[in-house]
PALUM-819556 format. One record per residue: x negated, y negated, z of N, C-alpha, C in turn. Coordinates in nm, 3 decimals, decimal comma. Atoms other than C-alpha are relative to their C-alpha. Example, Ala and Ser with C-alpha at 12.3 -4.5 7.8 and 13.67 -1.06 7.14 Angstrom:
NODE      n_c1      n_c2      n_c3     ca_c1     ca_c2     ca_c3      c_c1      c_c2      c_c3
NODE    -0,089     0,119     0,000    -1,230     0,450     0,780    -0,090    -0,120     0,000
NODE     0,082     0,119    -0,006    -1,367     0,106     0,714     0,077    -0,109     0,073
This chain:
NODE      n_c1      n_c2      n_c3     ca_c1     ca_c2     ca_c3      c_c1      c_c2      c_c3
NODE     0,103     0,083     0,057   -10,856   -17,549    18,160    -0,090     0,087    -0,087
NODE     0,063    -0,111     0,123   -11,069   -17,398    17,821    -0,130    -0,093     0,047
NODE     0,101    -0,002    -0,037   -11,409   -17,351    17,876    -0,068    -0,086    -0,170
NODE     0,016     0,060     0,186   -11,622   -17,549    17,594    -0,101     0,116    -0,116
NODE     0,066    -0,110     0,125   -11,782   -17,191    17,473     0,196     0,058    -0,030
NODE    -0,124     0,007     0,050   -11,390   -17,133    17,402     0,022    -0,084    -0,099
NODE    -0,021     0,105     0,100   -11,356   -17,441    17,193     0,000     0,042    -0,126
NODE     0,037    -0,050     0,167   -11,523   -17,257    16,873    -0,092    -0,112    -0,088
NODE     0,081     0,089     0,038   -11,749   -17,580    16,827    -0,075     0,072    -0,103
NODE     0,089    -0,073     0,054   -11,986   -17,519    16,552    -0,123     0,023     0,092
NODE     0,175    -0,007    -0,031   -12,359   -17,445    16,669    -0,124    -0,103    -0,104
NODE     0,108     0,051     0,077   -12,636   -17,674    16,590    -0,139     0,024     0,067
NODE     0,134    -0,007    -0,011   -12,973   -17,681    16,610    -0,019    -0,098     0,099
NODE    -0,012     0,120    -0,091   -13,110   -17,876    16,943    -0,093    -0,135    -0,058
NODE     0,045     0,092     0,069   -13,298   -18,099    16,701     0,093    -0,087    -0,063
NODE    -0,096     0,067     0,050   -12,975   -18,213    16,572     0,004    -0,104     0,071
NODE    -0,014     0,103    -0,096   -12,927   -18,356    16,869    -0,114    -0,118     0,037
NODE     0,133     0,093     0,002   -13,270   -18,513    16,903     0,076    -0,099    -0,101
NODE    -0,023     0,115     0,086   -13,197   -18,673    16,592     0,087    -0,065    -0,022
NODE    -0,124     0,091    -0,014   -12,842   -18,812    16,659    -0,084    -0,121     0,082
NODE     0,044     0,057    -0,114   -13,002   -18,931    17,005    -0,078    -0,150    -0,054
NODE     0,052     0,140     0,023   -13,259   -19,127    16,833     0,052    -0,089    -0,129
NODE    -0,095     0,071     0,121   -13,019   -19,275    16,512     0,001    -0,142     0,139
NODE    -0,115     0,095    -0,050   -12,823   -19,399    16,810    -0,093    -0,128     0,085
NODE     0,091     0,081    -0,047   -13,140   -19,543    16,978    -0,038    -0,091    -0,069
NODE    -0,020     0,088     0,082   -13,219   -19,692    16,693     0,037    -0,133     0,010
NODE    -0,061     0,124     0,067   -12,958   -19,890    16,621     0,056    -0,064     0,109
NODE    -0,066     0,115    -0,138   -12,876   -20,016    16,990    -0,178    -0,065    -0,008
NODE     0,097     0,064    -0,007   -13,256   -20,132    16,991     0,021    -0,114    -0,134
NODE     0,004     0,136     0,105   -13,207   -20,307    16,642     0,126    -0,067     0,028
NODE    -0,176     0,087    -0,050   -12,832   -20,480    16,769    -0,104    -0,061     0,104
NODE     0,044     0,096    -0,101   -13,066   -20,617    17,056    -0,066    -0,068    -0,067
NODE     0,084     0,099     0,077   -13,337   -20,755    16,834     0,071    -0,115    -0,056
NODE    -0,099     0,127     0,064   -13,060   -20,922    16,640     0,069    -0,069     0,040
NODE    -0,046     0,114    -0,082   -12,909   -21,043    16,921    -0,123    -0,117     0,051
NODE     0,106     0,092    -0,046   -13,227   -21,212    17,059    -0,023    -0,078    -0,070
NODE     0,047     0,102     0,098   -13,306   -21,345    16,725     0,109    -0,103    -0,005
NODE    -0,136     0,117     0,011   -12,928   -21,524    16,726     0,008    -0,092     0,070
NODE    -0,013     0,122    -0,094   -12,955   -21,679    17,037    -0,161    -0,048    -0,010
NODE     0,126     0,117     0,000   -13,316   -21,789    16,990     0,038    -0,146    -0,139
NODE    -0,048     0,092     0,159   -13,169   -21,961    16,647     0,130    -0,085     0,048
NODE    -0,149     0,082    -0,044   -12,858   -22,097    16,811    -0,053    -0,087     0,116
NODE     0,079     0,068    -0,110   -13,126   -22,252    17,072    -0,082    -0,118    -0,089
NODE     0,108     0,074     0,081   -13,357   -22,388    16,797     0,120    -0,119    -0,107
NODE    -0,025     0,094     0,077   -13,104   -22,558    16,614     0,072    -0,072     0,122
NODE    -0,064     0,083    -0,091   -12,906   -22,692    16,955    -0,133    -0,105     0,059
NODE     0,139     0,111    -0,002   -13,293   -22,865    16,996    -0,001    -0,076    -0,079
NODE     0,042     0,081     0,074   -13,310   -22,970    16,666     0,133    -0,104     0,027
NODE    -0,131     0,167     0,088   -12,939   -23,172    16,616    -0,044    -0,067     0,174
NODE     0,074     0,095    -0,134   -13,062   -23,297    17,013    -0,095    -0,114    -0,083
NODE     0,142     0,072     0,091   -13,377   -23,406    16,822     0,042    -0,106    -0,096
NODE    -0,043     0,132     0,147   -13,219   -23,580    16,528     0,181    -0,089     0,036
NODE    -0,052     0,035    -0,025   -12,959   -23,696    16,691     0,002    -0,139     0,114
NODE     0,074     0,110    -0,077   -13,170   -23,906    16,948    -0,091    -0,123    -0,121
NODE     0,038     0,047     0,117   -13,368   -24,011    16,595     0,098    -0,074    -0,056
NODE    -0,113     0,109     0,065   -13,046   -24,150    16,446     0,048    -0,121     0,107
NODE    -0,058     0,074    -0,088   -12,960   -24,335    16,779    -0,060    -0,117     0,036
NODE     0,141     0,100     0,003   -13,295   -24,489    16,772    -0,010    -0,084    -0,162
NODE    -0,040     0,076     0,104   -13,260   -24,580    16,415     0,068    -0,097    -0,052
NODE    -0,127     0,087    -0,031   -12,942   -24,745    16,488    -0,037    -0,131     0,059
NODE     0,043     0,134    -0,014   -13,089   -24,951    16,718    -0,130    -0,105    -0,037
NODE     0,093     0,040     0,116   -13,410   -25,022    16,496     0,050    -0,128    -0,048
NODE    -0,060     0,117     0,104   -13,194   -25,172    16,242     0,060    -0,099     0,019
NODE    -0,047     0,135    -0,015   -12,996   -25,364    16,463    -0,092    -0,069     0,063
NODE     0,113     0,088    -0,060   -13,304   -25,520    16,583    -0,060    -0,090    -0,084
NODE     0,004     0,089     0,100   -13,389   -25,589    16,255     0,055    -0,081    -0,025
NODE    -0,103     0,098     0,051   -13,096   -25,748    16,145     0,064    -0,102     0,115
NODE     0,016     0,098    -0,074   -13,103   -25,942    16,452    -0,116    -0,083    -0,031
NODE     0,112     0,042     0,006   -13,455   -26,031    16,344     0,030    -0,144    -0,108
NODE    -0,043     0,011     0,150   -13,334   -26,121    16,003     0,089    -0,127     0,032
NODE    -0,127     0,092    -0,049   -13,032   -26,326    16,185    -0,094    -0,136     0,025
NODE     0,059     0,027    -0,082   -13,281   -26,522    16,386    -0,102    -0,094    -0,157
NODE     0,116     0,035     0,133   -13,552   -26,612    16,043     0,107    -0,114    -0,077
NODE    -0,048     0,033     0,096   -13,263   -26,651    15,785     0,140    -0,064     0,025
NODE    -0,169     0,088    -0,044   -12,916   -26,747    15,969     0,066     0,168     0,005
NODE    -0,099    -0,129    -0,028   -12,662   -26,491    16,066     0,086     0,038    -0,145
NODE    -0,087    -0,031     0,081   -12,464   -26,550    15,725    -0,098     0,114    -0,078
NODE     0,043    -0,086     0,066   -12,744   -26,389    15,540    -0,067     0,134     0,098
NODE    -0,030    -0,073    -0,035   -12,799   -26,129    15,796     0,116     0,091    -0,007
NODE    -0,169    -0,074     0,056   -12,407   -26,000    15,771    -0,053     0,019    -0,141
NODE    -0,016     0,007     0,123   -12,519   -26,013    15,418    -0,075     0,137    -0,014
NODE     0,101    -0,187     0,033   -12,806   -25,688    15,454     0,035     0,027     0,050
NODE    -0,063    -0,141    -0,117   -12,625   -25,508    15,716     0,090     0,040    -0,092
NODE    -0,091    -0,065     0,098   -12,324   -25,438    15,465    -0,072     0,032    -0,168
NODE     0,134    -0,001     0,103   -12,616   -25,393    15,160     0,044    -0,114    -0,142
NODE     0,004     0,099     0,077   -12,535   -25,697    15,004    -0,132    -0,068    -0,069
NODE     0,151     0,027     0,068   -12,787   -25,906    14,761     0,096    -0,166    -0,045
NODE    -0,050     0,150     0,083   -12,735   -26,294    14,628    -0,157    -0,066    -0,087
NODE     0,150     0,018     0,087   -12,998   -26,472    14,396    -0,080    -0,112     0,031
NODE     0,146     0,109    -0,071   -13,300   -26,640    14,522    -0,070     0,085     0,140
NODE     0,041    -0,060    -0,137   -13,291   -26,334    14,795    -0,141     0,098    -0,066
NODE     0,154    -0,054     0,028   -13,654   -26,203    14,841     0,025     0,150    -0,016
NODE     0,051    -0,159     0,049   -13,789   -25,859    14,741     0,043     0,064     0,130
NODE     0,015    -0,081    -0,124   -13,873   -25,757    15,108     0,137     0,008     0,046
NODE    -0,097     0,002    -0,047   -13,517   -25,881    15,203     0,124     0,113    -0,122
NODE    -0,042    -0,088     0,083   -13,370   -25,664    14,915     0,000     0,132     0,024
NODE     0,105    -0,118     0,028   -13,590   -25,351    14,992     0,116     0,024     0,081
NODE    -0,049    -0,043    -0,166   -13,394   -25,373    15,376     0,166     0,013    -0,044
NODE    -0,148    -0,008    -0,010   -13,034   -25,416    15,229     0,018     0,084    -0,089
NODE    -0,051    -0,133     0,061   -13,047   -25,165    14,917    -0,060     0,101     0,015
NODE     0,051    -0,067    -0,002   -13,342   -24,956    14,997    -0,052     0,022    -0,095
NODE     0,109    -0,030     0,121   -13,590   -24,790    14,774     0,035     0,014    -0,149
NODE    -0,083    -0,043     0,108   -13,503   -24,827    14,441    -0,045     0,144    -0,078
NODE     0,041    -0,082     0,047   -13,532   -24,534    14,211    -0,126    -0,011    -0,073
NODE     0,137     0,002     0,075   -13,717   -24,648    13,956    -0,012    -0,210    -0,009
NODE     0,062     0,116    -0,016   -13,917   -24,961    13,929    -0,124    -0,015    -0,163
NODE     0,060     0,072     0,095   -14,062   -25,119    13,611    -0,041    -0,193     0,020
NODE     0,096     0,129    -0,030   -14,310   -25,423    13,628    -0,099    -0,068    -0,114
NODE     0,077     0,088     0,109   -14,419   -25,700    13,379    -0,123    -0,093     0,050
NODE     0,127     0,130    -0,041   -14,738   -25,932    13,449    -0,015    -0,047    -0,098
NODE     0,067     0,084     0,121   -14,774   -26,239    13,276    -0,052    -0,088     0,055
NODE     0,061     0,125    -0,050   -14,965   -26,531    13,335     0,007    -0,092     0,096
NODE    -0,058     0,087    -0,105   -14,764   -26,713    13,555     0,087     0,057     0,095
NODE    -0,084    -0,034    -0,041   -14,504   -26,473    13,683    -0,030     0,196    -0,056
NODE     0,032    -0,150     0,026   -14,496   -26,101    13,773     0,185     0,063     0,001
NODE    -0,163    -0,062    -0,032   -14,101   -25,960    13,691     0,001     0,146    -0,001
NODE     0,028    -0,125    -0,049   -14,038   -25,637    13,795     0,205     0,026    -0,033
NODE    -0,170    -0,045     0,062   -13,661   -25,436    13,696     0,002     0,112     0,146
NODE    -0,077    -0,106    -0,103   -13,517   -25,214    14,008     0,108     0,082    -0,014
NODE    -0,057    -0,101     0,053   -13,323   -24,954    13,880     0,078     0,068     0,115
NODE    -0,076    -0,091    -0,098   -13,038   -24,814    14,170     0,083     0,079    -0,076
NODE    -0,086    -0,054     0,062   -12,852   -24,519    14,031     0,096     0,079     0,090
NODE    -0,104    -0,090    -0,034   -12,537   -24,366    14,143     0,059     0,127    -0,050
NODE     0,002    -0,132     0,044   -12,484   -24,015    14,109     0,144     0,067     0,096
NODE    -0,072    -0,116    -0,026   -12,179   -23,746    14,140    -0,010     0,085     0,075
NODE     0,029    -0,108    -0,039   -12,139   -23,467    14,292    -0,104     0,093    -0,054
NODE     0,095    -0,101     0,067   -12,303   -23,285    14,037    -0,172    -0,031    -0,003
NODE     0,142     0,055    -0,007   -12,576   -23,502    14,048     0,000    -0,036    -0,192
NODE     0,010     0,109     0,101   -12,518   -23,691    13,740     0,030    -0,122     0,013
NODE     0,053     0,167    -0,048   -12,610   -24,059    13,693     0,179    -0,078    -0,060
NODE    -0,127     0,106    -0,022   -12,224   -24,251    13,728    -0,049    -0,138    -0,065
NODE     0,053     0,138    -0,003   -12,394   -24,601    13,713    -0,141    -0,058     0,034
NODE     0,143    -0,015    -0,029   -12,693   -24,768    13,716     0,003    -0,188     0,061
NODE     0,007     0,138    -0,042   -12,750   -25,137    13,899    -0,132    -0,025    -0,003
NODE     0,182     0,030     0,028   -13,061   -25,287    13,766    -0,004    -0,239     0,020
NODE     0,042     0,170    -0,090   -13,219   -25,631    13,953    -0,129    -0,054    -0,049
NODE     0,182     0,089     0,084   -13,466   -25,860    13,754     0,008    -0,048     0,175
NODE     0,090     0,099    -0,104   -13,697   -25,999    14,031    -0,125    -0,080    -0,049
NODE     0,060     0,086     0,094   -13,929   -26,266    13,925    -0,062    -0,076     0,097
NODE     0,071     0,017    -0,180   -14,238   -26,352    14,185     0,056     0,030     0,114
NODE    -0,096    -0,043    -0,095   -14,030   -26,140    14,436     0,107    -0,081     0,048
NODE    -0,113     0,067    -0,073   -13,719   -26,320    14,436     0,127     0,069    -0,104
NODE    -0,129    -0,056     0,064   -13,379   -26,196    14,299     0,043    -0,097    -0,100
NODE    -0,083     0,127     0,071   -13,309   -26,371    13,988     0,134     0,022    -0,079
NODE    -0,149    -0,062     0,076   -12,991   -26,172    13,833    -0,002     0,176     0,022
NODE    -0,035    -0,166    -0,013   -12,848   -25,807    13,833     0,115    -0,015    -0,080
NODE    -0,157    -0,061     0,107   -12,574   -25,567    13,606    -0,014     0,077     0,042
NODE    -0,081    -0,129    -0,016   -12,400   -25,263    13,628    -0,030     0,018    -0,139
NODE     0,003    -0,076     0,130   -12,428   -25,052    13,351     0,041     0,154     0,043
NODE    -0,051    -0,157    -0,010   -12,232   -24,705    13,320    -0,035     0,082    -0,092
């Protein structure tokens, strides 16, 4: 068996060693930090999709409460009619708002007798360019016609 002053190792300075020692300290203290931070982040988002996942479930049944509501007011045919985001003409504003949602843009006339207003829905790409545009005269909040335009 060779002794390790046999070996022929170089010689260092015992500061060398200090300063390996603490490299290596170092970087096992920063590997823990970064572990802690991973699992606190792999905690915070297993809260959040919890969180928004109870939010969508509740939403769900929101709407079908609504559209039971809606069933119940207007008849079931025009219920089936906003649950799939349908529209027909003579249907009100508010009942519009619930089956296409917010429109983009909104332009509004006032005249004397009648306030018409244009609802502008646009459909967009991937890229986020405007595909199509579905625009809804309303006329004292009631649906009086719609087009497509590309």
């Amino acid at each position: 068996m060779t002794k390790i002053s046999e070996l022929n190792l170089p010689y260092f300075h015992p500061y060398v060693y200090v300063v390996i020692a603490l490299c290596i300290g170092y970087l096992i203290i920063n590997y823990t930090i970064q572990l802690i931070r991973y699992k606190r982040l792999v905690r915070n988002i297993s809260i959040t999709k919890k969180k928004y996942d109870e939010i969508e479930h509740e939403n769900k049944q929101n709407k079908t409460k609504l559209i039971d509501a809606i069933g119940d007011i207007y008849g079931n045919k025009y219920a089936n009619l906003i649950s799939i985001g349908d529209m027909w003409e003579g249907m009100p504003a508010n009942l519009l708002l619930l089956s296409k949602g917010r429109a983009d843009n909104i332009k509004q006339t006032v005249d004397t007798n009648s306030v018409i207003q244009y609802w502008r829905y646009s459909t967009k790409d991937s890229k986020g360019h405007i595909k199509k545009n579905l625009l809804i005269t309303i006329k004292n909040n009631i649906v009086v016609s719609w087009s497509e335009e590309e």
